[in-house]
C-alpha positions in Angstrom: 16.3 -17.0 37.4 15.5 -13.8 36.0 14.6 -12.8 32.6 13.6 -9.8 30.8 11.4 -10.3 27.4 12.1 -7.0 25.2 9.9 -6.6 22.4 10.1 -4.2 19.7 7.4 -3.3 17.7 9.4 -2.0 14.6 8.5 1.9 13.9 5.6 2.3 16.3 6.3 5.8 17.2 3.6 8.1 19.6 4.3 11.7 17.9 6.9 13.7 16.8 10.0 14.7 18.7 10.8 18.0 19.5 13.7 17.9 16.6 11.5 16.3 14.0 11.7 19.9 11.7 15.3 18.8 11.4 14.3 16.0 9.6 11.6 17.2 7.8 8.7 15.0 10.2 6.9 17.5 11.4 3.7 16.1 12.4 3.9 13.2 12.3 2.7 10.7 14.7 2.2 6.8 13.6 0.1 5.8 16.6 -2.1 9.1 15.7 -2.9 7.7 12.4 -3.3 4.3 13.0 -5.8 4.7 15.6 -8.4 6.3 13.3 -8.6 3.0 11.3 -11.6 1.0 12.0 -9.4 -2.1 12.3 -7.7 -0.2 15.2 -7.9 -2.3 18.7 -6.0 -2.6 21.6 -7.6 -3.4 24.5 -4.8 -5.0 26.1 -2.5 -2.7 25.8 -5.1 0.1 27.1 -5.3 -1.6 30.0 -1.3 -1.7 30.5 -1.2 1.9 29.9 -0.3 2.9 26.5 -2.8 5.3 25.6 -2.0 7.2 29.7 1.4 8.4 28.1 2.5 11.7 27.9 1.4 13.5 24.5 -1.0 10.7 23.5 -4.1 11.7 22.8 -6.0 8.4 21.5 -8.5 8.4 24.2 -9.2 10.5 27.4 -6.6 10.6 30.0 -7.3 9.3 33.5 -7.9 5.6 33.1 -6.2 3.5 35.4 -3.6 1.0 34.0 -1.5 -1.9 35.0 1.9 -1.1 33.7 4.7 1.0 34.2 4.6 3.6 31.5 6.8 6.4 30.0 7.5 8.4 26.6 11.0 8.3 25.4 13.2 10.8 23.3 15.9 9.7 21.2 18.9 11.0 21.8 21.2 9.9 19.1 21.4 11.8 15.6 19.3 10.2 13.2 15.9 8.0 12.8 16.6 4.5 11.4 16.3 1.1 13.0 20.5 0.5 13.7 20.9 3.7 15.7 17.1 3.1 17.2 18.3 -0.9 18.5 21.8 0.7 18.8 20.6 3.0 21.7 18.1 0.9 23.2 21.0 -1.5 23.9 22.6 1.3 25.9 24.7 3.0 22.7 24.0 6.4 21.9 25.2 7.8 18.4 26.3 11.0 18.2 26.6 11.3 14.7 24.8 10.3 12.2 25.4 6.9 9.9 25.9 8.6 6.3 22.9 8.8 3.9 23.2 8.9 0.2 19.8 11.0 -1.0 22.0 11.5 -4.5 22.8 7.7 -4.8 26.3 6.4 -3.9 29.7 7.7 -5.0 31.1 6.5 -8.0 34.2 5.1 -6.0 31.8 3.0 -3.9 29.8 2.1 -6.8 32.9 0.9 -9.3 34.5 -1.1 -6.0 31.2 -2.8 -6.0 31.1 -3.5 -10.0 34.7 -5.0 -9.9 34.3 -7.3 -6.9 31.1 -8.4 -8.1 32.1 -9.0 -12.1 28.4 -8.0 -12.3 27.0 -4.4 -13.1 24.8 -1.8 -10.8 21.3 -0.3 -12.2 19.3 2.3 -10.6 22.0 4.1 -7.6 19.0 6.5 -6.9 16.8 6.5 -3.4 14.0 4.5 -4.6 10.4 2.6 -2.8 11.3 -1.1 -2.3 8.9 -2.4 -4.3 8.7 0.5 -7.0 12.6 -0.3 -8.3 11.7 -3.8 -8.9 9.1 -2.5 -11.0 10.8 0.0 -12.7 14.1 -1.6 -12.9 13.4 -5.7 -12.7 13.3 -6.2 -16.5 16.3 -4.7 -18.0 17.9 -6.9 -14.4 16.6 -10.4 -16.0 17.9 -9.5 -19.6 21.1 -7.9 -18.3 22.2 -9.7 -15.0 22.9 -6.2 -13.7 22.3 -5.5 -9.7 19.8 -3.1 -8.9 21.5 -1.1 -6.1 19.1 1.8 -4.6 18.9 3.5 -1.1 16.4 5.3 0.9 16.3 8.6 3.6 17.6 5.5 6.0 21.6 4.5 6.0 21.4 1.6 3.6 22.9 0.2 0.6 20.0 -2.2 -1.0 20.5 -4.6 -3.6 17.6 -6.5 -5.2 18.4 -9.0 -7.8 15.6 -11.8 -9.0 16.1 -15.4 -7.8 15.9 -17.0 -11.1 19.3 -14.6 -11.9 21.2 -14.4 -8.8 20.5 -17.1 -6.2 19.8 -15.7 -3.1 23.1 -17.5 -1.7 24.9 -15.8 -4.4 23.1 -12.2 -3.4 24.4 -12.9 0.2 27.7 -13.2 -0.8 27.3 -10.0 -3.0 26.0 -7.9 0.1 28.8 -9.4 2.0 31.3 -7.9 -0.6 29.5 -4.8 -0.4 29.9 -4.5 3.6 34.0 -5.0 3.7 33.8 -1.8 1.0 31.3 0.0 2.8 33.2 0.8 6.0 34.7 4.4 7.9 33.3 7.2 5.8 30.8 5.1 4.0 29.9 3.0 6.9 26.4 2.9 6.1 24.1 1.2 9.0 22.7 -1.7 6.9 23.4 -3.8 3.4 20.1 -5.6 2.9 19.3 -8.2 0.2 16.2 -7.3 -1.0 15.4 -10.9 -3.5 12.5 -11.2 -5.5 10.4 -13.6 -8.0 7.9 -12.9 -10.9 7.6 -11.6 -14.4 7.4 -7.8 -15.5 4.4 -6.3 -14.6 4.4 -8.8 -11.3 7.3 -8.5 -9.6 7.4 -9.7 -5.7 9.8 -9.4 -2.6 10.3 -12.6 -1.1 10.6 -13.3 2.8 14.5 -14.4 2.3 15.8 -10.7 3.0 18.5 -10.4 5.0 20.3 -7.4 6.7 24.1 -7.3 7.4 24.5 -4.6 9.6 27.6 -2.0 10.9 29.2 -3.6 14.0 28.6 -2.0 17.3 31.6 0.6 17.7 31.8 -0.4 21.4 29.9 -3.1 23.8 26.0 -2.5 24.4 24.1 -4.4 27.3 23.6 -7.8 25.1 27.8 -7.6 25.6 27.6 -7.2 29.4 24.5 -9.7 29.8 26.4 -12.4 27.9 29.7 -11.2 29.0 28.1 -12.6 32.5 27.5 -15.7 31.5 24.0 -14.9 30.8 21.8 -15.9 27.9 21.3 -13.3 25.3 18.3 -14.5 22.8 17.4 -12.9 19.6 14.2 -13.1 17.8 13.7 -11.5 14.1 16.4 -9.1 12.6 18.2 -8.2 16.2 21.2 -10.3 15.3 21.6 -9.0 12.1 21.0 -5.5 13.6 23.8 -5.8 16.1 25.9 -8.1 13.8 25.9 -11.4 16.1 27.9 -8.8 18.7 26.7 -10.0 22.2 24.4 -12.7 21.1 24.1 -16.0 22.5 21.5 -17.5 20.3 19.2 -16.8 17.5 16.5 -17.3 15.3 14.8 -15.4 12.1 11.5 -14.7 11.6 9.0 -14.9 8.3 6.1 -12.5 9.5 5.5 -11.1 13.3 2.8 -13.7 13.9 5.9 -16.1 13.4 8.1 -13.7 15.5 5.7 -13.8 18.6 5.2 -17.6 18.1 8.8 -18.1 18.6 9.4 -15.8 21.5 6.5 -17.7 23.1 8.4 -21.0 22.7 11.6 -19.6 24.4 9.6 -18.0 27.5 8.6 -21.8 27.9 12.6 -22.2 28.4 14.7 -21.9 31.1 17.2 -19.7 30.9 18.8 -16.7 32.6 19.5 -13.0 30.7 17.6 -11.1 27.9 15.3 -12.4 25.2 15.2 -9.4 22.5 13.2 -9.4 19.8 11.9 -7.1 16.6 8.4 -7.8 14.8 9.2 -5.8 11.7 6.0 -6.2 10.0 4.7 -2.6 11.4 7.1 -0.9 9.6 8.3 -2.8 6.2 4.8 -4.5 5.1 2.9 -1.4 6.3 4.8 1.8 7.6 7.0 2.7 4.4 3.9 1.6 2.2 1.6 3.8 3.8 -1.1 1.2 4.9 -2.7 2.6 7.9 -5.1 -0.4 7.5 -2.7 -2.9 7.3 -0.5 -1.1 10.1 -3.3 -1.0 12.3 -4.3 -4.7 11.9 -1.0 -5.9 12.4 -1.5 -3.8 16.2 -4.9 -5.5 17.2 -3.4 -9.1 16.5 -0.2 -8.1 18.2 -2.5 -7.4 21.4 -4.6 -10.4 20.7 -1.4 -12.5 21.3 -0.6 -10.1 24.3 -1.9 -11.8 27.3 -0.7 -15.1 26.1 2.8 -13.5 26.4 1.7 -12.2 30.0 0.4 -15.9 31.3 3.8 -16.7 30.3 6.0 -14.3 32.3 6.8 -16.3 35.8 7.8 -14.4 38.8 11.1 -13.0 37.7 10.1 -12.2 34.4 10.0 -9.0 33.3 8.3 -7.6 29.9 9.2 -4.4 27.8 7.4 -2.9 24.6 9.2 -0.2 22.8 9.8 0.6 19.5 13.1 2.0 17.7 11.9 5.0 15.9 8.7 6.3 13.8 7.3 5.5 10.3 3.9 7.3 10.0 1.6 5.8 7.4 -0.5 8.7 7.4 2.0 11.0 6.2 1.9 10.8 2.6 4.4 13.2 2.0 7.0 10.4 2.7 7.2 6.5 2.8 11.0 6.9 4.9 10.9 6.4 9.2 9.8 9.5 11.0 11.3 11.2 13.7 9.2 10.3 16.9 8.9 9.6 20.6 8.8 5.8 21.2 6.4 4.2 24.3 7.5 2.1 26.8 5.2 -0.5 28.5 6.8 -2.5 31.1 4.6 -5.0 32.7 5.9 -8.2 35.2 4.5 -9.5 39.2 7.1 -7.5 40.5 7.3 -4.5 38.5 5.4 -1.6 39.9 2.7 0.1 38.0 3.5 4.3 37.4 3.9 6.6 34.9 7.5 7.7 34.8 7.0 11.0 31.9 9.0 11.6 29.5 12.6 10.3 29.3 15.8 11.8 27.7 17.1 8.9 26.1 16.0 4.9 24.6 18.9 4.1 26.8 17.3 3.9 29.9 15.4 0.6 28.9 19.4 -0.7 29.0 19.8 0.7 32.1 16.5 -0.8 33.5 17.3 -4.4 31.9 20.7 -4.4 33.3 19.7 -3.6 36.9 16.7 -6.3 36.8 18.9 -9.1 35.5 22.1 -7.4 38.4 24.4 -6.9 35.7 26.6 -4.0 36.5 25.7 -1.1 34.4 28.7 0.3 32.8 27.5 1.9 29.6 25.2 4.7 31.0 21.4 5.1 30.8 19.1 5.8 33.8 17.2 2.6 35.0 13.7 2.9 35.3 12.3 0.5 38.3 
């Protein structure tokens, strides 16, 4: 009965990739940053290996280290979490999901007002919680949909609870998927619902992504398509839009998120267990809290070896991440263009350090040989 546990930590990139001028990341490198925070620690993770990868630099090389280790370029065009899960799963984009850094054509925009019966504020790349701010009042007096973007492939609508029940604001971002399709296919349509009174507006937990389809089967279609089980912890099934997934289960925080993947290792099952802890990058990376992001790491390995005293024989566990969002780099709040790590830890999963890779693919690759799925979708595996 074998089972791989694949954990991403959500924009924990280890330095910039060799591309990043392209999209305007030079230097950046969220693991750089976060490690000068006092709050930094990550002792178990150390001793797995992370800080032995190529082109990190948090402490001296030449420790020795329990996992099996490697740096990975990303090989599709662009820097955002679809295309990140996208080619981790074994798809590789090679074009870009359209941005809107001018706001969103008026043909998209008036589709949207029609369908809706209900107005659009803002159309501007905005911060999260800034166009609540600057927006959320005229919202409660006018009912209008504050629609915004960011450097990331999204279309973003935040509307207050009290105005548009959060029900209601599904069904909106559900309209707002069917238009957004072929040239505007735009990677993600998140509801972004919050609560308050001007001057003290907050984002609730109840966002919810609804993501482009896969254009073609990744490995949680050839796991499942096996018979096997494919589990999904936190925003994967909204990433990959239910394609491939046997069974899920949201998350409110990452503490939540690892508390539920510790409940399904105690299951039995056969296949893939995937999940996201988005905390690093939405509560902390695109608000520039290398504090916070750095806390949110220690506790992350404080929970660590209970996840290792979990993994049986069989069991395999992988720690990625789907792209960069350096808090450090105040010229931006958007994801940065970055190599991701991979730690791969498990009783019968030799310890070495593997270099640099070419593509996030190869964690498919690797999954799909472990659990003897035929590989059909590329990637080079890894043990």
């Amino acid at each position: 009965m074998k089972r791989v546990f694949l954990v991403v930590l959500d924009s924990f990139g280890i330095g910039e990739l060799p591309d990043a001028d392209q999209y305007g990341d030079l230097t950046t490198n969220t693991l750089r940053s976060v490690s000068k925070s006092s709050f930094f620690h990550m002792p178990n993770m150390k001793k797995l290996g992370l800080f032995e990868i190529d082109g990190v630099s948090v402490y001296e090389k030449g420790n020795s280290f329990s996992g099996r280790i490697c740096r990975m370029k990303e090989a599709s065009k662009g820097k955002d979490t679809t295309i990140g899960h996208w080619e981790i799963a074994g798809l590789v984009s090679k074009k870009p999901l359209p941005t809107y850094p001018n706001g969103f054509p008026e043909e998209v925009i008036s589709a949207f007002e029609q369908k809706t019966g209900r107005k659009v504020l803002c159309n501007k790349t905005y911060s999260g919680t800034k166009v609540i701010a600057d927006y959320g009042e005229e919202h409660l007096k006018t009912g209008a949909l504050i629609v915004y973007t960011s450097a990331d492939s999204v279309f973003q609508i935040a509307a207050h609870e009290e105005v548009v029940p959060v029900e209601t604001l599904y069904e909106y971002c559900r309209i707002a998927r069917e238009i957004l399709q072929g040239e505007h296919g735009v990677g993600r349509v998140i509801a972004r619902p919050f609560i308050g009174t001007p001057g003290a507006f907050e984002r609730t937990p109840r966002r919810h992504d609804f993501s482009l389809c896969p254009p073609a089967d990744t490995m949680l279609d050839l796991i499942k398509n096996e018979g096997m089980d494919v589990l999904a912890v936190g925003k994967i099934n909204d990433i990959f839009a239910g394609k491939g997934i046997t069974e899920y289960v949201y998350t409110s925080s990452n503490e939540d998120g690892m508390d539920k993947m510790l409940a399904w290792m105690e299951r039995e099952f056969t296949g893939l267990c995937f999940v996201n802890l988005v905390d690093f990058d939405m509560l902390y990376g695109h608000r520039n809290d290398v504090d916070g992001y750095a806390k949110a790491l220690s506790v992350f390995d404080e929970r660590l070896p209970e996840m290792i005293a979990k993994l049986r024989e069989d069991d395999m566990l992988i720690i990625t991440a789907d792209h960069g969002c350096d808090p450090g780099y105040t010229v931006s709040t958007d994801h940065s263009r970055e190599h991701t790590p991979v730690v791969m830890y498990g009783a019968n999963v030799p310890n070495a350090n593997l270099g640099t890779r070419e593509t996030f693919a190869d964690i498919s690759a690797t999954v799909l040989k472990w659990l003897e799925v035929k590989n059909t979708i590329g990637g080079e595996p890894m043990i």
